[in-house]
VOPAGU-2260 file (C-alpha; in pm, 1 decimal, decimal comma):
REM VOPAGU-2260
SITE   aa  ch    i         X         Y         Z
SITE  UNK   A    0    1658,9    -424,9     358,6
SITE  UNK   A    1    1592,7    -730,7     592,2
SITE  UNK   A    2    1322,1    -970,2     614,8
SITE  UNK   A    3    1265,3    -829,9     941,5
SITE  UNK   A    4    1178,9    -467,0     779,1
SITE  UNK   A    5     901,0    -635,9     641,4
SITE  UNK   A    6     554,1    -582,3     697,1
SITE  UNK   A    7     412,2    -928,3     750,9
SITE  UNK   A    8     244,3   -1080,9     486,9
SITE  UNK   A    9     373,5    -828,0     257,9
SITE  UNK   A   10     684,1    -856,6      16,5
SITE  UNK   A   11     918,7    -648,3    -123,7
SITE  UNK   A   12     930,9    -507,5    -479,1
SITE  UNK   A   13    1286,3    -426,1    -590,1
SITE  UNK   A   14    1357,0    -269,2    -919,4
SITE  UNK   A   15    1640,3    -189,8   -1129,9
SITE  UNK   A   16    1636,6      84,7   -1413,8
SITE  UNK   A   17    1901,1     248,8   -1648,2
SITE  UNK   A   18    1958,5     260,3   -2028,2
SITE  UNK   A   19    2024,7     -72,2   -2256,4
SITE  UNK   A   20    2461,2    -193,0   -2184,0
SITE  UNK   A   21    2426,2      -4,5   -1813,0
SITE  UNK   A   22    2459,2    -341,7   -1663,9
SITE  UNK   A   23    2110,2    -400,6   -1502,1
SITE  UNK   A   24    2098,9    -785,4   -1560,7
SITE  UNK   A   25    2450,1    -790,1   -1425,1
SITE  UNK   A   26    2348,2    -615,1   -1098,7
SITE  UNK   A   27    1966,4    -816,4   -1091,0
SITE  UNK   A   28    2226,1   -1143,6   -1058,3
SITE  UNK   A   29    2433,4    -992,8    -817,4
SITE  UNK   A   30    2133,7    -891,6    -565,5
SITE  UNK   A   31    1995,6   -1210,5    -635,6
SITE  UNK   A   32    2314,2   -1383,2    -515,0
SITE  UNK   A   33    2317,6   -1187,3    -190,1
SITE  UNK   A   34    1934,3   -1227,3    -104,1
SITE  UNK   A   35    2024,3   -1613,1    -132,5
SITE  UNK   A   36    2273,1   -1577,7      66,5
SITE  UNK   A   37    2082,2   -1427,2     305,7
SITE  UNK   A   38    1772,0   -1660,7     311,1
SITE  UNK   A   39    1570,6   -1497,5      57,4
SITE  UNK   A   40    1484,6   -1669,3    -259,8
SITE  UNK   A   41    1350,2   -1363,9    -438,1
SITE  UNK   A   42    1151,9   -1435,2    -771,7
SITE  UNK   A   43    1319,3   -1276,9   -1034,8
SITE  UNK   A   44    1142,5   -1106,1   -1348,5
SITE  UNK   A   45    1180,7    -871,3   -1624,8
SITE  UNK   A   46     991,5    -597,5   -1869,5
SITE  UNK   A   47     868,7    -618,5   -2086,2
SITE  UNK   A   48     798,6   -1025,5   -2042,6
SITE  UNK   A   49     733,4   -1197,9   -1726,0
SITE  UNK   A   50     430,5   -1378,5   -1821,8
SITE  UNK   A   51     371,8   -1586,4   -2181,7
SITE  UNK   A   52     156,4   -1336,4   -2290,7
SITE  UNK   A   53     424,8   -1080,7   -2188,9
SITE  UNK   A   54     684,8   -1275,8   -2379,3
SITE  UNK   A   55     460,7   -1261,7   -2674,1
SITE  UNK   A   56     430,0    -905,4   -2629,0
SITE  UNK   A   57     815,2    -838,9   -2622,7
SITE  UNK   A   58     861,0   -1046,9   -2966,0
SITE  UNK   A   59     616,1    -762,4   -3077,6
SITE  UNK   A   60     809,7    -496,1   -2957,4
SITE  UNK   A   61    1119,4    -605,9   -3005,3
SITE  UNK   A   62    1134,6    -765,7   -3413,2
SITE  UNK   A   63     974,5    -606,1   -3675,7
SITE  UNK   A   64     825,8    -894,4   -3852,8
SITE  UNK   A   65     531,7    -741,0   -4049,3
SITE  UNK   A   66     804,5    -450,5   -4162,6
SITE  UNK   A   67     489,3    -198,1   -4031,9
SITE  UNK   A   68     669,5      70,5   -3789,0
SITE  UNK   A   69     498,5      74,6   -3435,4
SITE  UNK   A   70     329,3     453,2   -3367,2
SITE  UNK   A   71     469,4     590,3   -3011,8
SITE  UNK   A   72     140,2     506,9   -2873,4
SITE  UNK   A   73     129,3     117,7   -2942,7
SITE  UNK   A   74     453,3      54,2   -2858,0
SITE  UNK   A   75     360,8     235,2   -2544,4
SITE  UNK   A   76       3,9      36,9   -2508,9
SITE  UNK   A   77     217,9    -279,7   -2576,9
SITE  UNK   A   78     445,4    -202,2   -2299,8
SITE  UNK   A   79     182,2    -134,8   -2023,1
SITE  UNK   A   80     -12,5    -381,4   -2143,1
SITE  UNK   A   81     258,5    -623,9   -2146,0
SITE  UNK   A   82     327,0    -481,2   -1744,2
SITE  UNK   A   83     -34,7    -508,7   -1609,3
SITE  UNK   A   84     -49,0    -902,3   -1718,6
SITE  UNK   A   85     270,9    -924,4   -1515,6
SITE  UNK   A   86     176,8    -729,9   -1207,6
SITE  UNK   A   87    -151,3    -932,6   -1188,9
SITE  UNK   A   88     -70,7   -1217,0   -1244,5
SITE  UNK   A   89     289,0   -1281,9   -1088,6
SITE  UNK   A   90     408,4    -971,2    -931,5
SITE  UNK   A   91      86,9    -889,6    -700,0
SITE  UNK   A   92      44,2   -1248,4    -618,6
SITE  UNK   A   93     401,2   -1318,8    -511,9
SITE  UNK   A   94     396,5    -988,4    -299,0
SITE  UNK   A   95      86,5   -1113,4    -153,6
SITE  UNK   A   96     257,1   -1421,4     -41,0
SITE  UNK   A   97     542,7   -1265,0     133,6
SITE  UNK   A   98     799,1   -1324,7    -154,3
SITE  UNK   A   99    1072,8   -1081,4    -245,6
SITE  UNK   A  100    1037,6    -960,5    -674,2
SITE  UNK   A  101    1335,7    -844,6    -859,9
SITE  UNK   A  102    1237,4    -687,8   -1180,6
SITE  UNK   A  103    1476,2    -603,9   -1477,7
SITE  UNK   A  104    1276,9    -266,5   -1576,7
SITE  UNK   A  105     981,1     -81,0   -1443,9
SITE  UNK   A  106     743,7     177,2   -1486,1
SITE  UNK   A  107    1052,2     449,7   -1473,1
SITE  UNK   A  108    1187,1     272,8   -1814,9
SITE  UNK   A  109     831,9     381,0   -1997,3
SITE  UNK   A  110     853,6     728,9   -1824,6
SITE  UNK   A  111    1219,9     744,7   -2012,2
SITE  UNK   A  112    1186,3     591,3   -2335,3
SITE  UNK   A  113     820,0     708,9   -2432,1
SITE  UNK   A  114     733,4     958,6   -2204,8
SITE  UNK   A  115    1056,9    1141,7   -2281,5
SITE  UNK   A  116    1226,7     976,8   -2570,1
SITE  UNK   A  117     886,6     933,3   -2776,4
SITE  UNK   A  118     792,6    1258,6   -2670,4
SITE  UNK   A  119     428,8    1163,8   -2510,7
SITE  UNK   A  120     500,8    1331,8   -2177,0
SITE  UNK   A  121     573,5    1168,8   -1880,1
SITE  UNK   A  122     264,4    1304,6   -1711,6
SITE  UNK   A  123      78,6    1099,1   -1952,7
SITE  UNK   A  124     290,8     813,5   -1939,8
SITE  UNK   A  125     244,7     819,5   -1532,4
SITE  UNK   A  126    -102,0     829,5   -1522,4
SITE  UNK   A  127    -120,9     496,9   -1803,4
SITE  UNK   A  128     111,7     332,6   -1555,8
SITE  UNK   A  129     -59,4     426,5   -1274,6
SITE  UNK   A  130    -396,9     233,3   -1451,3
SITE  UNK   A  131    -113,1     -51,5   -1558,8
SITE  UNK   A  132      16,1    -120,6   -1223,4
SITE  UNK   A  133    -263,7       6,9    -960,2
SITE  UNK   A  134    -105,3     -32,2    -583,5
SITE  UNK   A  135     137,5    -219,0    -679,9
SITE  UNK   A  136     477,9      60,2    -659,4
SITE  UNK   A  137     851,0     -75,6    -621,9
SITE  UNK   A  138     992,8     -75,8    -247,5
SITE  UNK   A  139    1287,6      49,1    -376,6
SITE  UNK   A  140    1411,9     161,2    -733,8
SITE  UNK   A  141    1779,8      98,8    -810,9
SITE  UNK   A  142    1867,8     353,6   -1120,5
SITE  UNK   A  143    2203,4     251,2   -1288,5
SITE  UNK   A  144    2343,5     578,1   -1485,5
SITE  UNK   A  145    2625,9     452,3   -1776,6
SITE  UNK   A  146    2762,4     746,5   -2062,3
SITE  UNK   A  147    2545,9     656,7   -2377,1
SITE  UNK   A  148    2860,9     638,1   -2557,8
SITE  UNK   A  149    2990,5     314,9   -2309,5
SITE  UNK   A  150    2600,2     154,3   -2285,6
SITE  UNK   A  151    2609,0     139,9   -2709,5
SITE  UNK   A  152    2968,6     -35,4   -2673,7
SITE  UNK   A  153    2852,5    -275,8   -2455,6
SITE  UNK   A  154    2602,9    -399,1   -2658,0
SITE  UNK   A  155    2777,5    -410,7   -2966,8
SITE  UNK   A  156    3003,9    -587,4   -2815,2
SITE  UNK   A  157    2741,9    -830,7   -2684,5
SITE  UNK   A  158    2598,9    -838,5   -3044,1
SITE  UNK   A  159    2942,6    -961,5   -3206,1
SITE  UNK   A  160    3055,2   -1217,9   -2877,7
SITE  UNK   A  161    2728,7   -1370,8   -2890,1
SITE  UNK   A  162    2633,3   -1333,0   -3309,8
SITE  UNK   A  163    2321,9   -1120,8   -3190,5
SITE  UNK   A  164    2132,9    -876,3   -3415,4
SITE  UNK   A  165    2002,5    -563,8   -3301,4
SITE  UNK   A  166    1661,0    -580,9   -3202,4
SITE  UNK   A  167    1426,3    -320,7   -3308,1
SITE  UNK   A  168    1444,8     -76,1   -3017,9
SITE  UNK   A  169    1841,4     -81,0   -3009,9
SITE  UNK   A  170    1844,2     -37,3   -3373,8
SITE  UNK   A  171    1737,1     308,7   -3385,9
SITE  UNK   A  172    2013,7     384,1   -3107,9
SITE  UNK   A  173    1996,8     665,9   -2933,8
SITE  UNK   A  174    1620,6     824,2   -2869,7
């Protein structure tokens, strides 16, 4: 897509999906690289974070420090709440201004994980993000696919290169 393909005053909301190890942050550098290249200096984000109160949100969700398991409907509350602070507050704004948005995760992730994986239903889950992020839908959602088997592998192997712990969510592995 080219500046041109724009509709003025309006920016472009680009999006990048697919389980933990399936490279997304990889791929958000690499179309951040090109869009430079090209004149664009696209504000990059990601989910759940984006925001301080986001950030705070994602130590929540992502370190069990009170040793009290989250139900599937926090963690899912956390998560869209987490997502409406960003959309209103950076996303909408910067889209507003004519800016290009990368974000590392989306509303598809929450469809996945707790719609599916948590079993809540992804109608459910579409109508809470739907209330999360009002108008404000991707352009155009990049989904990157990887084998369970090779996502898990790559972030082990991130884990013991970089003397990382699991987090909570990647703890309980497959879901």
């Amino acid at each position: 897509m080219t500046p041109s393909l724009q509709k003025p005053g309006k920016g472009v909301l680009i999006t990048l999906e697919g389980p933990d190890g399936s490279g997304k942050s990889t791929q958000v550098g690499r179309l951040v690289e090109k869009l430079r290249g090209r004149g664009i200096d696209p504000l990059v984000t990601r989910e759940p974070g984006g925001t301080a109160t986001g950030e705070l949100i994602r130590e929540i969700l992502q370190h069990d420090r009170t040793g009290e398991p989250l139900t599937p409907e926090t963690e899912t509350l956390l998560f869209l709440a987490a997502r409406a602070q960003l959309v209103r507050t950076v996303i909408r704004p910067a889209l507003l201004q004519g800016r290009w948005v990368i974000s590392d995760r989306f509303m598809d992730s929450t469809v996945a994980y707790q719609g599916y994986g948590r079993e809540l239903g992804p109608a459910v889950i579409e109508r809470m993000n739907t209330f999360a992020v009002g108008e404000t839908l991707p352009d155009l959602t990049i989904l990157l696919d990887v084998e369970p088997t090779v996502g898990l592998a790559r972030i082990g192997h991130r884990h013991r290169t970089g003397g990382l712990k699991a987090d909570r969510l990647e703890g309980q592995g497959r879901y």
